[in-house]
N, C-alpha and C positions, 0 to 999 in steps of 0.2 A: 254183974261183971261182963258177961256176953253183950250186955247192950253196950258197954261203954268201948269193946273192942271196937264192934261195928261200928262206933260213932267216930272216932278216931281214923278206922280204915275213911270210911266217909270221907273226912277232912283229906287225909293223904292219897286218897284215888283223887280229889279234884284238884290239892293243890299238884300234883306228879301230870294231872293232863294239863293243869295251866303253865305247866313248866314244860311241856312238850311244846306247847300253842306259841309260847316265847309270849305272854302275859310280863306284861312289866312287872319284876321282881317287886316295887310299890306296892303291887294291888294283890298278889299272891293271895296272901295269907286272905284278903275279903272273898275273892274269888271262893277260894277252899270252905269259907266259912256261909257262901252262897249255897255252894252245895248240898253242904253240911245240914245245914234249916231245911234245904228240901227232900232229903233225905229222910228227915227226920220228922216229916208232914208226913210225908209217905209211909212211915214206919208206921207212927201212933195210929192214924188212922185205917191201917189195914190190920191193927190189931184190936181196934174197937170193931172191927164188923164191917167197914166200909167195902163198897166194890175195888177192886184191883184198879180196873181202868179209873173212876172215878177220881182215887186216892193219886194215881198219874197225874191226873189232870191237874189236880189240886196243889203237889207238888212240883206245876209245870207256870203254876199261874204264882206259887209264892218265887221262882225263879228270875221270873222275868220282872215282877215287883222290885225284888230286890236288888236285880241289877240294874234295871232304870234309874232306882232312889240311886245307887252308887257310882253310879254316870255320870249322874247330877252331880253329887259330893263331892267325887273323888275328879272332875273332869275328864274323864277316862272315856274308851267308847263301850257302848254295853256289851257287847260283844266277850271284851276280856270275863266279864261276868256271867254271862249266858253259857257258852260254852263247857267250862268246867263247872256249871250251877248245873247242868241237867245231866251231867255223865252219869252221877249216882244211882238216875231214875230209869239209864235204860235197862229194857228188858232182854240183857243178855242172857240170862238161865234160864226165860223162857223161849227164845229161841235155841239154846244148844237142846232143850228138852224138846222143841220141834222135830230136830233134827235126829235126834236119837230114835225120837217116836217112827220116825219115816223110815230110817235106816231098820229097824225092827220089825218094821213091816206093821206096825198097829198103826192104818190107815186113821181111823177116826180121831185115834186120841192125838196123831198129828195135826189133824183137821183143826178142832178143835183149841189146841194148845195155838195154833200157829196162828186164829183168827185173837184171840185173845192177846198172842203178842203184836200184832197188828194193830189192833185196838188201842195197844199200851203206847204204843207207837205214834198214832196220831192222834192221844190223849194228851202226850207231853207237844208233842208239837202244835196242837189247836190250843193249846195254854198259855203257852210262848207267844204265839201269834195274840190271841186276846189281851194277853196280859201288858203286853208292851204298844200295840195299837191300844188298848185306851187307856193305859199313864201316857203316852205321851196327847193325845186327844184332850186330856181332862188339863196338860201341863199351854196347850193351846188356847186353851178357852180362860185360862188363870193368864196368862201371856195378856190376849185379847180386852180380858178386863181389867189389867193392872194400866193399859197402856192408852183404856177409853177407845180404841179401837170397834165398837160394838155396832153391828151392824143391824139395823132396824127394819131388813126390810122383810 
């Protein structure tokens, strides 16, 4: 029952920021449902043993998959999709936990915690970037060959 709250918040953290973003009320509900899948990458596999940053990464790469595909689909630009597709993933509780740690005065384990939200940080963003630089590279080279454009040299 607890996972299925979480999964629900999920959906409604991203569709409430795709509705802040001013997301054409259309694409809402994929948007939300973007997030949602990557939320829930993120979830399974930091419950099977995966690394934290890792399991980021991975839910940063099925983010930008699926909003590419829906970009395409839906003619939209991926952005509406991206956006509230990776809010899920950030590492807000590990940074108010930075912050806590620093204000306490336990130098280290701020250290520590804050390099890790960092890491979480530009796991989801180097995911994004990979993931949408090569769908559209690979949507290029399908373009390229549909169209006998192929350059031989």
């Amino acid at each position: 029952m607890v996972l299925a709250a979480k999964i629900v918040a999920a959906f409604l953290l991203s569709g409430a920021i795709g509705i802040l973003y001013r997301v054409p009320r259309s694409v809402v509900f994929y948007s939300s449902l973007n997030g949602t899948i990557s939320w829930l990458i993120l979830y399974s596999l930091i419950e099977n043993g995966v690394n934290v940053i890792t399991a980021s990464f991975c839910g940063s790469l099925a983010v930008g998959i699926i909003a590419e595909t829906l970009a395409r689909l839906l003619r939209k630009p991926s952005t509406v999709f991206i956006i509230p597709g990776f809010i899920p993933l950030v590492p807000g509780r590990e940074a108010y936990t930075t912050m806590r740690y620093m204000v306490e005065g336990w130098q280290l384990e701020a250290l520590s915690m804050g390099v890790q939200t960092l890491l979480m940080a530009g796991a989801i963003a180097f995911g994004i970037i990979i993931s949408i630089s090569g769908y559209r590279l690979a949507a290029s080279f399908k373009f390229r060959n549909e169209t006998g454009n192929v350059d031989e040299n």
